[in-house]
N, C-alpha and C positions, 0 to 999 in steps of 0.2 A: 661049816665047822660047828660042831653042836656045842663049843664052848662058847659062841658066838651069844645063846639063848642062855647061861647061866648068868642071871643077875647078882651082884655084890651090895653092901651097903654104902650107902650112898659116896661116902667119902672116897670109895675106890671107883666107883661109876666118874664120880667127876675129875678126878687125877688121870682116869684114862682118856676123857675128851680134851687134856690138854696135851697129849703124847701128838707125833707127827702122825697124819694117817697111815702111812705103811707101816706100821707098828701098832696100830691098835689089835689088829687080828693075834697076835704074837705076845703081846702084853697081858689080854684076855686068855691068852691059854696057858699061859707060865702062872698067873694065878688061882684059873682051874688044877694047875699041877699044883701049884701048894697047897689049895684045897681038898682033892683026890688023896694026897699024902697027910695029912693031916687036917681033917675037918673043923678043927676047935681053933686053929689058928687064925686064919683070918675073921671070925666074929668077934674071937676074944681082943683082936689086936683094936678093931674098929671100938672098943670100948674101953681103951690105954688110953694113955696121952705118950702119944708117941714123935720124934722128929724123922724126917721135915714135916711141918704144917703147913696149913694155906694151901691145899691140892699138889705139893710140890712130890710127890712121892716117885713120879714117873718121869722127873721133871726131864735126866738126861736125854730120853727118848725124842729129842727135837730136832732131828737131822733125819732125813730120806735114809733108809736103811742101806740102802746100796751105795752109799757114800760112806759108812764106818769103814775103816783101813784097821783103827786101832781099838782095842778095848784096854782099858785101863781101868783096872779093877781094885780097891782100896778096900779096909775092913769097914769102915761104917759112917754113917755121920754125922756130923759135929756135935756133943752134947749143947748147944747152945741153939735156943731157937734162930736168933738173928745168924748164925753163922751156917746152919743149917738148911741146903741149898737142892737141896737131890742132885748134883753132881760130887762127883769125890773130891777132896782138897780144893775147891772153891768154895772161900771161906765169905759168905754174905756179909761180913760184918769187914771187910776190906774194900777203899775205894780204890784211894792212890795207893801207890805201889814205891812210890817214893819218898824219902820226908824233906821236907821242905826247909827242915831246919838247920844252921852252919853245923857241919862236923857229922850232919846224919847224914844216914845209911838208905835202907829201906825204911818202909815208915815204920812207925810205932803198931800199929794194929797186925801186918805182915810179922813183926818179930813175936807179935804172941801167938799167932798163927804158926807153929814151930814147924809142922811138915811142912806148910806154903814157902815159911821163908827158906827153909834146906831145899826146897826146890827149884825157888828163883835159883840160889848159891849155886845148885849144881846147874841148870842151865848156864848163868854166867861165865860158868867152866869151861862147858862144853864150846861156848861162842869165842872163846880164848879170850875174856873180858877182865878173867877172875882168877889168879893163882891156885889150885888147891890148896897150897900148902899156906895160905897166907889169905884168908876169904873174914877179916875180923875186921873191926867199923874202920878204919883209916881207909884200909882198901877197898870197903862199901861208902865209904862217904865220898872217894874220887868218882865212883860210878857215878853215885848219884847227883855227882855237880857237873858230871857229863849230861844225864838224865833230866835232868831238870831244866835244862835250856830251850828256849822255844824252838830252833831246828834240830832239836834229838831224836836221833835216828829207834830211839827206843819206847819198847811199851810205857805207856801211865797209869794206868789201871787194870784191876782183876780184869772186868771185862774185856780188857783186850787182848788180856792172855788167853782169856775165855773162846775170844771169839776163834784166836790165833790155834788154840788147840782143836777148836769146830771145823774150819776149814781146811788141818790136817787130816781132818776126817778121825779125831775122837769120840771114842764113844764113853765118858767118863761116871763108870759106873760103883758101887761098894759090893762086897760079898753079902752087907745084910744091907737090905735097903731100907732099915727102919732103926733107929736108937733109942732106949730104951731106959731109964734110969735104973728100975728094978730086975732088972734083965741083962745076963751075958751076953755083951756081943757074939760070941761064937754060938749062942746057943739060936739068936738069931740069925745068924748068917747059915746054920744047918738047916733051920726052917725057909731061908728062900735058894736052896739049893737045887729045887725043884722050877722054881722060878727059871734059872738063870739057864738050866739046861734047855729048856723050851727059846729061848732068847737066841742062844749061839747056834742053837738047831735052824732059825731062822736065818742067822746068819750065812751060817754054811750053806743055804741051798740060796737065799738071796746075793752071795758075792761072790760069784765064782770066776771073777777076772783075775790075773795075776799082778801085782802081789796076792796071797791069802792074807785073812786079818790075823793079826797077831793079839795077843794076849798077852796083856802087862800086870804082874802081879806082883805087889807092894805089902810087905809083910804079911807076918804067918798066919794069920785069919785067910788075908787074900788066895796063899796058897792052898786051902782045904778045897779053892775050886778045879784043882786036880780031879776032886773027887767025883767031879761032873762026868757024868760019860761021855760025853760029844767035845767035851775040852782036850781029849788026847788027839782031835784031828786038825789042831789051831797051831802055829807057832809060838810058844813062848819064850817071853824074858822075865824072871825073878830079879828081888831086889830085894832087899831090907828093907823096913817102912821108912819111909821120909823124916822121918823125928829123930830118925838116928843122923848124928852127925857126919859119921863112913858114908853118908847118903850121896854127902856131897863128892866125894870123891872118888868114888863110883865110874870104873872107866866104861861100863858095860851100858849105862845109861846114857854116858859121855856121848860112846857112838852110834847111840838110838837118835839122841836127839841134836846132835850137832847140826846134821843137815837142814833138818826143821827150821831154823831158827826161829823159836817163838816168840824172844824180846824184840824181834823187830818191828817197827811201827810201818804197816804196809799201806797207810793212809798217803795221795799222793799232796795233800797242801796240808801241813803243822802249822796254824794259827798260834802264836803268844798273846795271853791273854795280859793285854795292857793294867 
């Protein structure tokens, strides 16, 4: 593959040696496709101060390609560096997942995390844990005094929603995979448009077992990846972005992820820590 020999600057050379190897070949050619499409884009970005930092840019790419089922696509990510993760709505700056305090909920950092926390909410739904109509701190704070026990059957941390959505087989990616303070998100999400088509191209010809992967897309940025040619051969589910409140209630997600169960703790000894 002659994209194989197109060198980038540095900062994109070494974001790609931390992707999974069966994806480097596929990573490198989605960025020759933004390059090809616009030349000036990737030199000029290498010279932004852009998020994520810290080589994190490809960061989702860490799972065997033939194990994605699902792509979950969001419009971008986090303005904040600490929160800022290269996967979508894992928010770095979240540990616990629950607060430890009488009468809380979820923690305090998850409620400023507003898509994270409408996403626990509406999972909780879907697990029949959580009312729709009634999801306000009383009836978060009994969760979380279920939650907080040392044999709780339930996740504790980001990471383990993380890992719980990894071994769903998510692929959790953004429409623009770069944030930008001076810069419209949508103006970069049309810039890695190119990108993303080379990515699901891979896809398609790497998972051809049935189910097909599906394509989850989380508000109106997310949806301009219609615009992708190779996207009209994928299953989709549409949503409203997660910040919206309607997120939670959401019966269409309800039945995506009910079966999943993702707050469940699949660790088989719960230690309490004395």
């Amino acid at each position: 593959m002659s994209s194989q020999k197109t060198e980038f600057p540095d900062l994109f050379e070494d974001a790609i040696k931390r992707v999974h190897p069966t994806w480097h070949a596929a990573v490198r050619a989605g960025l020759c496709a933004v390059h090809s499409t616009d030349p000036s884009y990737l030199p000029t970005l290498a010279q932004t101060d852009f998020l994520p930092s810290k080589g994190r840019l490809f960061a989702a790419f860490d799972q065997p390609v033939h194990q994605v089922r699902y792509v979950l696509i969001g419009e971008g990510p986090y303005p904040r560096e600490e929160s800022a993760t290269g996967y979508c709505f894992m928010d770095g700056a979240v540990q616990r997942l629950w607060s430890d305090e009488l009468g809380g909920g979820l923690s305090k950092k998850v409620n400023r995390a507003t898509s994270l926390r409408n996403f626990m909410k509406m999972l909780l739904v879907a697990d029949g844990q959580l009312a729709a109509e009634n999801s306000g701190i009383e009836a978060m704070a009994r969760i979380a005094e279920v939650a907080n026990k040392c044999d709780s059957a339930l996740i504790q941390t980001l990471d383990d929603l993380q890992t719980n959505l990894g071994s769903a087989g998510f692929l959790l990616l953004n429409a623009s995979l770069v944030f930008r303070h001076d810069v419209a998100p949508a103006k970069d999400a049309k810039a890695w448009q190119p990108f993303l088509q080379v990515i699901l191209s891979a896809l398609k010809h790497e998972c051809l077992s049935a189910p097909p992967v599906q394509l989850i897309l989380w508000g109106k940025i997310a949806e301009q990846i219609k615009k992708v040619p190779v996207s009209t051969e994928f299953p989709q589910i549409t949503a409203e972005h997660p910040y919206n409140l309607s997120f939670i209630k959401n019966q269409v997600m309800h039945s995506l992820f009910k079966p999943m169960r993702l707050l469940e703790n699949c660790q088989k000894e719960k230690l309490c820590k004395k």
